[in-house]
C-alpha positions, 0 to 999 in steps of 0.5 A: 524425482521432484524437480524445481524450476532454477528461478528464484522468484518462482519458486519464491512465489510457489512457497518452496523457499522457506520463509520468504514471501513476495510482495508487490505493492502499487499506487495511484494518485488520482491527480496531483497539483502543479507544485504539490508532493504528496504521496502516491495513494487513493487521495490526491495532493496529500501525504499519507497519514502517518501521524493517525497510526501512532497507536493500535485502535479498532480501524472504522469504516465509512461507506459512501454509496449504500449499494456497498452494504447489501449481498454479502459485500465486504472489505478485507484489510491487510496490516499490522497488530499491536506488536507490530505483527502480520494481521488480516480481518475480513470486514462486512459492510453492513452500513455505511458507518459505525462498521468497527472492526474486531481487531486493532491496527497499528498499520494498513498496508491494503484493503480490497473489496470482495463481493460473494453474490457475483463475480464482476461487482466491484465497489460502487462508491469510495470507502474509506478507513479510519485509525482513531480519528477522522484522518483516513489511513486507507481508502477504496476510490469508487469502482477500483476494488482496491486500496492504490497505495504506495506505502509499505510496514515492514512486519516485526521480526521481518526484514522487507529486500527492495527489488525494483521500483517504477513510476510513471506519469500521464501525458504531458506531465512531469515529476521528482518521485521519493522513496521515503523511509522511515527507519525503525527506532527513527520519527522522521522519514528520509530518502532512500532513492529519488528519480525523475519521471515524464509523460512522454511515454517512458516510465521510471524503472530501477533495478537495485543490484543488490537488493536494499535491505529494509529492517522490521517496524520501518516504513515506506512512503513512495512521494512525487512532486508534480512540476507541469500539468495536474497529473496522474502518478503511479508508483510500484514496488517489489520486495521479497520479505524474510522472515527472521524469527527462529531461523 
């Protein structure tokens, strides 16, 4: 007789419960300015650039160090097509620019870096992915493997269920941390859940008692604003995605 663990997010993560899947998205800004908001992605003192994924487009790709384009070494990007649908697209840094990719991208939710010639490479320089025009919309800081953003699309036919959310700061530091949101059929972001933070060795951490449901094609935008000391900030958040479609 077949026997299932009596946990959730177990068995959500073992793929026993139909059509659902984890999530668990995490960001990093590098160093945020006294008296700047911005959002808690790869590129310090700004907010993400929504305003470039306004349309689908062959995402481009910058390459800055030229150790990134030899032995095999590619990026997988992670995001949405067209219709807003679930899409992924492994792309080989051949080059340092005029790397396009096949498909087109209405949104990047992450990028990593892979590397099939050896097991401990990571990137040796940033890289950087552009929507149509030259405001990034991902990037791979130098020796991170990894896009650090927290910022989130939830997929058409999808509903995202927020579980918990935290963010932290380095020593010395303090911050208003946003969870910004973006509603489907809405142009402006608004607030969705807004907490201190302080470097004083305790991080932020919130539990949502019942989980906050986020409808398809809304999106979010985890922001901090820095008070004292030009910080380090990190964000993370878990949500459990439902896929809605013929049930």
């Amino acid at each position: 007789m077949r026997r299932y663990l009596d946990d959730e997010g177990i068995n959500i993560a073992r793929g026993l419960v139909n059509k659902t899947t984890a999530v668990h998205k995490f960001g990093s800004t590098p160093s945020m300015s006294i008296n700047t908001q911005g959002t808690v992605w790869d590129i310090s003192d700004s907010y993400y650039n929504w305003t470039a994924l306004t349309g689908a487009n062959n995402l481009s790709i910058v390459v800055s160090n030229s150790g990134d384009t030899t032995g095999g070494r590619r990026i997988v990007i992670e995001g949405l097509d067209a219709n807003k649908d679930l899409q992924t697209e492994t792309v080989f840094l051949s080059a340092q620019t005029g790397i396009s990719t096949t498909n087109q991208f209405i949104r990047v939710n992450r990028a990593y870096f892979m590397d099939e010639s050896s097991y401990d490479t990571t990137n040796v320089g940033k890289i950087t992915i552009f929507n149509g025009g030259n405001a990034p919309v991902a990037r791979i800081n130098a020796n991170e493997g990894q896009t650090l953003m927290a910022v989130y699309s939830v997929p058409n036919g999808h509903t995202a269920y927020i579980k918990k959310g935290k963010m932290s700061i380095q020593s010395g530091g303090d911050a208003t941390g946003r969870m910004m949101v973006r509603y489907d059929g809405q142009n402006n972001f608004r607030i969705a859940h807004i907490f201190e933070v302080a470097g004083d060795g305790g991080a932020y951490e919130y539990e949502f008692a019942t989980p906050f449901a986020i409808a398809a094609n809304s999106d979010i935008d985890v922001r901090a604003r820095v008070r004292s000391n030009n910080s380090r900030v990190t964000a993370a958040f878990d949500l459990i995605l439902v896929d809605n479609r013929n049930p």
